[in-house]
N, C-alpha and C positions, 0 to 999 in steps of 0.2 A: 390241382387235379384237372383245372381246361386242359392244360396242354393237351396230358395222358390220352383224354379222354378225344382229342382229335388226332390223337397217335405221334404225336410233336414230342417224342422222348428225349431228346438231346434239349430240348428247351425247359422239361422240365427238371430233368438232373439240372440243368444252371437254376431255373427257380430254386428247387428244393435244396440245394447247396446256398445259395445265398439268404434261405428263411434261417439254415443252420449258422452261416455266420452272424448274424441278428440276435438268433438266441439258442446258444449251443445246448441248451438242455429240451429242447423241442423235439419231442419222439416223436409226433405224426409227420414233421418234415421228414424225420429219417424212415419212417417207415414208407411213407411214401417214395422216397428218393428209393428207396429198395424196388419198389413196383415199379418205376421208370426203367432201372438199374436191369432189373430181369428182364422189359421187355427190349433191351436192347442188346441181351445175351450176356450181360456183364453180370452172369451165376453167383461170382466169391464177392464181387463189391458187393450186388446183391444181399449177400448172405450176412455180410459184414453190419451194412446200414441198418438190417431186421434187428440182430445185435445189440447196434448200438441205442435204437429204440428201445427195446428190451431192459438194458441195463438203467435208462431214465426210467423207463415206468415199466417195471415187473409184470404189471396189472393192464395188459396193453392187447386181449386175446387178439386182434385186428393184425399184429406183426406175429405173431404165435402162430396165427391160422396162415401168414404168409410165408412165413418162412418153414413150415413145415408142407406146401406145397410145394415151395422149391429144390428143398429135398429129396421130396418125395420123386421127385422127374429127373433127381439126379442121381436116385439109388439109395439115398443113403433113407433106409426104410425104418430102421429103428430110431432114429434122428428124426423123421417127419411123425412117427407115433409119438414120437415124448411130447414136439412141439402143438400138436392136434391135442392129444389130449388135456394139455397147458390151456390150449383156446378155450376148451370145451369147457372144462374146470371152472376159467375165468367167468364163463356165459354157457352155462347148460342148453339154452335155445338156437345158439348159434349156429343157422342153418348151414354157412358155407364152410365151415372146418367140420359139421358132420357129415355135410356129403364128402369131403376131401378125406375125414377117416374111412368113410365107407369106402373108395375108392381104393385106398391104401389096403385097408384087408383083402379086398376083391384082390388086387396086385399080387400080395401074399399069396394068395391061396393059389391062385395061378401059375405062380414061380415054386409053388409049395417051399415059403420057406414061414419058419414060426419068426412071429415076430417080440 
């Protein structure tokens, strides 16, 4: 998370790829590697790494709440409601996937489409 966190994305895709070679069944590497991943435009690896976090730990609302905002900025609006509401399910308090549903209705209603 240093890297990210001093905007050093290409350092951390190599960290967070190599915590995965270490120990392939490690979802906050991959989730994280997703948060690099998007901030570096890389949308579908993105998409992919939330995924495959996902797939290790079901139980994960942190990739649920991410990858249903990267969705969400890519249109696919009922695809970022299944994944928000996943977060939410997982952690009813979880401020940052209720603002990102809120955000996402707001979207709806503006584009008036149902969701």
């Amino acid at each position: 998370m240093l890297f990210q966190q001093k905007g050093e994305f290409e350092k951390a895709v190599t960290f967070h790829k190599r915590a995965i070679n270490l120990d392939p069944q490690y979802a906050a590497a991959f989730c994280n590697l997703g948060v690099a991943l998007k901030n570096l435009s890389l949308k579908e690896e993105a998409i992919t790494a939330y995924q495959q976090a996902l797939q290790i730990n079901p139980k994960m609302p942190e990739a649920d709440n991410n990858l249903g905002n990267l969705l969400r900025v890519m249109w696919d609006l009922v695809g970022a409601k299944a994944s928000l509401k996943q977060a939410l399910k997982l952690r009813p308090d979880y401020a940052d996937a209720k603002r990102n549903l809120d955000e996402l209705v707001a979207m709806a209603k503006l584009l008036k489409k149902k969701l």
